[in-house]
N, C-alpha and C positions, 0 to 999 in steps of 0.2 A: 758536424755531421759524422755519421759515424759508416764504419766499412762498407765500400758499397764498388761493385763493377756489373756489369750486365753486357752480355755479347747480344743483339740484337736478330730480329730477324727482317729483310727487306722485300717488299711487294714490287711487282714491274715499275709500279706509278711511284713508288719510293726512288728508283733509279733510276727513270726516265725526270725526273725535278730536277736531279741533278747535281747534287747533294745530298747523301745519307750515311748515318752513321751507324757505324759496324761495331763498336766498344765503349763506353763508358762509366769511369768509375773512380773513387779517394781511396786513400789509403794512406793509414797514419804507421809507418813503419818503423816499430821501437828499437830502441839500441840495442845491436848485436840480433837485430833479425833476420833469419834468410832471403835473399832478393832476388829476385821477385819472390813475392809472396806464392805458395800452389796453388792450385784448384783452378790456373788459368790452362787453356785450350796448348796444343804442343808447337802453334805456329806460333801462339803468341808467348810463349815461357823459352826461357833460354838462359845458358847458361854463362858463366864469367869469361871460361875457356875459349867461347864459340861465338859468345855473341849473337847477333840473328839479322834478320831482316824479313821489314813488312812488306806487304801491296796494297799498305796504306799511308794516308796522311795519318800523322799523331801529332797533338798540342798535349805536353806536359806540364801541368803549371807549379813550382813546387814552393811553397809557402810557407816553409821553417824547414833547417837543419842545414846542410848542403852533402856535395860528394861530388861524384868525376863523370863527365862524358864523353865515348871514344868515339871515334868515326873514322875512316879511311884518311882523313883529311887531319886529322892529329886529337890533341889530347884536350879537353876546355874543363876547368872549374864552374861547379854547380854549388851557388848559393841561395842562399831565403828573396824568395824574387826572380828565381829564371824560370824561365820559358824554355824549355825544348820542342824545337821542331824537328819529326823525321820526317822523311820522303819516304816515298814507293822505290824499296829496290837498293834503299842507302844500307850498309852494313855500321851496325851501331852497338855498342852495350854501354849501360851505365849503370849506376851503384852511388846509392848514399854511402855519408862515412859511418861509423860504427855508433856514429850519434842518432841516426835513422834521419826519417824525413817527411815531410806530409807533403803528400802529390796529389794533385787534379789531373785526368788525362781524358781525352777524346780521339778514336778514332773514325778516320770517314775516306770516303769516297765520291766519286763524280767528276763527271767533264766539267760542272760548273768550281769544283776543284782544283780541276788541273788549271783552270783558266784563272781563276785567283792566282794560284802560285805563279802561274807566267809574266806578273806583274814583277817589275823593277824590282820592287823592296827585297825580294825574294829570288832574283837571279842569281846569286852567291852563294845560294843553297846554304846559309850561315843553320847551323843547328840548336846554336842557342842563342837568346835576350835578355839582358837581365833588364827588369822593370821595375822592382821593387814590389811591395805590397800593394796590393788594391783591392779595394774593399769590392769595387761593383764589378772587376774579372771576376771574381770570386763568386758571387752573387749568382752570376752569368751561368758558370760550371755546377753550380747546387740548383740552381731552377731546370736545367739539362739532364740532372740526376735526376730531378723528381718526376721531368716528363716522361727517358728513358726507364724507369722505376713503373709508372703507372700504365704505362705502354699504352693511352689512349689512342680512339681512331685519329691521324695527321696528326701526332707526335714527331713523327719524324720531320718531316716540313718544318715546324717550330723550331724544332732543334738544329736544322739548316743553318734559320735563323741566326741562333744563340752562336753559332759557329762562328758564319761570317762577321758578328758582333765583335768577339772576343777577339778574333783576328785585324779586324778593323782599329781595333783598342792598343793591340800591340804597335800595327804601325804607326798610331795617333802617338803614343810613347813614345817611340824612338825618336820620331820626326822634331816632337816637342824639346828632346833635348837638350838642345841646342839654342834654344828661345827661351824658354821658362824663365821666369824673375830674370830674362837681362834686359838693359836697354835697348837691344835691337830688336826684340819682340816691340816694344813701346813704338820704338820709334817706324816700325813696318806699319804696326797697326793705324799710328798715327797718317801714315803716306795714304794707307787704305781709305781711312774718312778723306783726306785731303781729295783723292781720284774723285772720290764718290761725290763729293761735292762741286767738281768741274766738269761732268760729265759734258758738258755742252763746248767746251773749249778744247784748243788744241796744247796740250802740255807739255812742256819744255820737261825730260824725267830726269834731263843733269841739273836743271834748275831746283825740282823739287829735293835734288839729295842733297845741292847745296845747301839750300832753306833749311833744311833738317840737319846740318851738318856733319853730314858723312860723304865720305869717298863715293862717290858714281860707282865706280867698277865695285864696289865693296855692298853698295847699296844693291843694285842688278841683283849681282851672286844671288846676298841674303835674299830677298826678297824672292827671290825664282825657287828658294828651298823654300820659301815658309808659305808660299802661295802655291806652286807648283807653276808658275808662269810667272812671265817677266814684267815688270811695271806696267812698260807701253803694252804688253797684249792684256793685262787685265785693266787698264784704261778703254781698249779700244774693246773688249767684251762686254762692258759695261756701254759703251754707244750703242752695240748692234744690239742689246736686249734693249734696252731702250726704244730704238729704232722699231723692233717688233711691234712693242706695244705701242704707238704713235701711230704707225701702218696700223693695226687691227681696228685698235679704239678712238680712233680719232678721223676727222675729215680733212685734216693737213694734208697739204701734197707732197710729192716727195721732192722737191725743190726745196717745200717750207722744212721740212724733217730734215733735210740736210743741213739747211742752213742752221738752225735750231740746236745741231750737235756737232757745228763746231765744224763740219767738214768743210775742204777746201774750193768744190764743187761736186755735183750734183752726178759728173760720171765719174770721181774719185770715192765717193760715195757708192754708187752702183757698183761697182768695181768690188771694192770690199767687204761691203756685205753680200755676194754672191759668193767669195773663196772665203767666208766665214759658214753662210747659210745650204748654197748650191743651188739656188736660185738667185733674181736680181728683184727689190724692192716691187715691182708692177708685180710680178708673178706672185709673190708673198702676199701684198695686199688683196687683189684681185681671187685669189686661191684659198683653198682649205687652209686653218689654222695650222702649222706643224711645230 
């Protein structure tokens, strides 16, 4: 793809969704080129000296070459494969080396922004990722060029979209890390079929890391990072969705529904699917679907 940035313009109902975007654009920066490139607006061009800072969110994606980025918080290497992220209000500059660099970048806005970044992954305020190449980020950033480019009516909406995607993709990355081609991916995923096929029983989850032979306390850990919860609560998640559908679609009582999933009784049962649901089994069946 070839040069391309566009500072946008945004409607009330562009900023009332909650997500829009103020900037997008590539750029293939050849060796020994001035950086930033001109012809950008004076909030957003800055220099080596001064540095700057936005009142937005920016996703840099930079796809061959590398060079440096600064921040208040110290100095990190930029190679083929990082991700830059700024905040609203961080002081930042950075710079390919004299080899240049080809970037993808987005900026944007919105409460349903701030609310993403308030998530865990990103309480670090870490500025950059390195992720490697990927063909479908990439994809992502050129289908966002060509909406931003064509500026049809709800371009901006889509491009929310493609936002939250590409963001979603990096924490999919990181998280993967740590899993990918190793055995404890195999063997989580393996635990996961195992739950899913006991749904109705009460499972011993020191018993199951024995079976699989791993350390409990080692098994928990992993498993609570690659799940995002801990054995017994996605054991016991998988009951209460169960449990729903038995209640809605079926004429089982909820004595037989208990019995049926393994609980120990019928107000241990009620019990826990209430501080899962916020209601108790009668009320759910008996009530509007939620």
């Amino acid at each position: 793809m070839e040069d391309f940035f566009k500072y946008t313009t945004k409607s009330i109902e562009d900023k009332n969704w909650g997500l829009y975007i103020n900037v997008a654009g590539c750029a293939d920066i050849l060796p020994g080129a001035c950086y930033p490139p001109p012809g950008h607006p004076s909030e957003y061009s800055f220099s080596w000296e001064n540095g700057r800072i936005l009142h937005e969110f920016q996703i840099n994606y930079i796809t061959s070459g590398e060079g440096i980025l600064e921040t208040r918080t110290g100095k990190y290497p930029v190679k083929e494969g990082s991700v830059i992220i700024v905040f609203p209000g961080m002081w930042h500059r950075y710079r390919p080396s004299k080899a240049g660099w080809k970037e993808h970048y987005v900026g944007f806005n919105g409460t349903f922004a701030d609310q993403i970044f308030q998530n865990e992954f990103f309480a670090g305020k870490n500025p950059i990722y390195h992720i490697g190449f990927k063909e479908l980020l990439l994809q992502s950033f050129h289908e966002l060029f060509n909406l931003v480019d064509m500026e049809k009516t709800g371009y901006q909406q889509i491009c929310s979209g493609l936002v939250v995607y590409i963001l979603s993709t990096i924490i999919s990355i990181k998280k993967n890390e740590n899993f990918e081609g190793k055995q404890i991916e195999l063997t989580i995923q393996k635990a996961c079929l195992i739950i899913r096929e006991n749904i109705g029983k009460n499972m011993n989850i020191e018993k199951l890391a024995a079976d699989l032979n791993i350390d409990y306390s080692i098994f928990r850990k992993m498993f609570k990072a690659y799940t995002g919860i801990s054995p017994g609560q996605y054991h016991l998640s998988l009951r209460i969705r169960q449990a729903k559908d038995l209640l809605i679609n079926t004429n089982l009582s909820i004595k037989e529904i208990s019995y049926r999933l393994g609980f120990e009784s019928i107000f241990y049962f009620s019990r826990v699917f209430k501080s899962k649901t916020g209601i108790n089994p009668t009320e759910y069946k008996n009530g509007p679907v939620i």
